[in-house]
N, C-alpha and C positions, 0 to 999 in steps of 0.2 A: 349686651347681646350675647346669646348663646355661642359658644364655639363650638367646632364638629371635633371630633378626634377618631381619626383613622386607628382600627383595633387590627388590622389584618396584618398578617406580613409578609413578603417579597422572598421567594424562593433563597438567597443569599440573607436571609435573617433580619434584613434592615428592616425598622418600621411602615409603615404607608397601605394602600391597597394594592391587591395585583391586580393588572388592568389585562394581563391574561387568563384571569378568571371569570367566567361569567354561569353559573350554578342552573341546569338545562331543571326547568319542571318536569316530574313525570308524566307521562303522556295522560293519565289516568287520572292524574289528582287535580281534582277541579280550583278553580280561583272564586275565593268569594268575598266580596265587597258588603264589609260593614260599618257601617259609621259611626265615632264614637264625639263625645260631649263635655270637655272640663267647663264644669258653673262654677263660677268664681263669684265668690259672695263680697259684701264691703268690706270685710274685712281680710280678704286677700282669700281666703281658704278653699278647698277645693273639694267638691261632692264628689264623692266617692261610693257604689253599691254594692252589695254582698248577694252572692248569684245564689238563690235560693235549694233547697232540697230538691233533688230530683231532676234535677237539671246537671248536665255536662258540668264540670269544675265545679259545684258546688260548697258553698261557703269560704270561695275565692272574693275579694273585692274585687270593681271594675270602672271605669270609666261607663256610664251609663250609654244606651245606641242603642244601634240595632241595625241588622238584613236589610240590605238595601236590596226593592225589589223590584221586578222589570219594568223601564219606564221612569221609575223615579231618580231621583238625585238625592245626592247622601245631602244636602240640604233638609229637602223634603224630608228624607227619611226620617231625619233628626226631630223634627218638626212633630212627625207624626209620635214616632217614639216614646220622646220627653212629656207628649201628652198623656199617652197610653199608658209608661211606668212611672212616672213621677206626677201627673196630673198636676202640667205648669204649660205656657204659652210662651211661645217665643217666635221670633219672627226670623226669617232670613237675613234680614239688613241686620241682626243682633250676634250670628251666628260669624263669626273671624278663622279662617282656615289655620292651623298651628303647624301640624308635619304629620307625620302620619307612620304605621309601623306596615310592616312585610314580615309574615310567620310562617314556616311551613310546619303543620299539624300534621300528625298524621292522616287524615280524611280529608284535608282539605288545605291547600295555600291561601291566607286570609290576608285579604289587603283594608287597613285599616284609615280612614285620614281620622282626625283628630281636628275638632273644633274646639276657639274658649267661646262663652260667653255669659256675658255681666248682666245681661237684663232677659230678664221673662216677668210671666205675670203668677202668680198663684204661691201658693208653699209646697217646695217641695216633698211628695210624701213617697213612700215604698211602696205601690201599688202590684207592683211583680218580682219585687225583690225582698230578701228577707231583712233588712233593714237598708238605712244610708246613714250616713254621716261626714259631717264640713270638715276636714283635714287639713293642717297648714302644709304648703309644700314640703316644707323640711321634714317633714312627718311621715310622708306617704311610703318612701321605702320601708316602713314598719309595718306595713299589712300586705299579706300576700295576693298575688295578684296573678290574671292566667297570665302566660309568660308571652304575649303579644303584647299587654297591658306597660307588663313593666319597664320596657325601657324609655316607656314616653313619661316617667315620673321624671329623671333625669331633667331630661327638657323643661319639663313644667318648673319645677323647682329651681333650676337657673334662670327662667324667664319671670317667672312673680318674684 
């Protein structure tokens, strides 16, 4: 099982978090809910996507997702998504919640949860992305990733 490890530290220098810190959103900067997808294949490795041309962070890899939008559930979302970029089926009961990340962008504060899952139906393909490919955990710190992405490799890699 994964362990946590507190990075912050305590006015007096010690390790731990301060629990009199609590970090105010700006009044301005919206919250937006995206849902993200590690497919783990038989052989343990994990899809990863390259966010194409023209798009924000491009030629970043990522955890495949997407906008969660009014009404729906980052379930659904996921659902709809992994249809849309990856043209693959997967179900709810398949989809396991893992943890999830909190980033402040500049446009925006994104809250991310972070699903695995083992089964869908179809082959994976890049249908909105400029490629993919199966990555073993221990691998994944090797491609760069938008910086909400990246510290959910940590996780993934201690837990496969």
């Amino acid at each position: 099982m994964p362990t946590i490890e507190a990075r912050a530290a305590y006015s007096d220098g010690t390790a731990g978090c301060d629990p009199g810190h609590s970090p105010a959103l700006p009044e301005d900067l919206p919250i937006v809910l995206v849902a993200a997808i590690a497919l783990v294949d038989i052989d343990n490795r994990v899809l990863i996507a390259q966010r194409p041309a023209g798009k924000a962070m491009a030629g970043l890899w990522e955890f495949p997702g997407g906008k969660v939008e009014p009404g729906e559930t980052p379930d659904a979302a996921l659902i709809r998504e992994v249809r849309e970029e990856l043209g693959i089926d997967t179900s709810e009961s398949c989809l396991a919640p893992f943890t999830f990340a909190s980033h402040a962008y500049a446009e925006f504060h994104l809250l991310m949860p972070l699903y695995i899952c083992r089964k869908w139906l179809g082959e994976p393909a890049p249908r909105e992305h400029a490629a993919i490919k199966w990555v073993r955990p221990m691998r994944l710190g090797g491609y760069p990733m938008p910086p909400a992405d990246a510290p959910l490799v940590a996780m993934l890699r201690d837990f496969l």
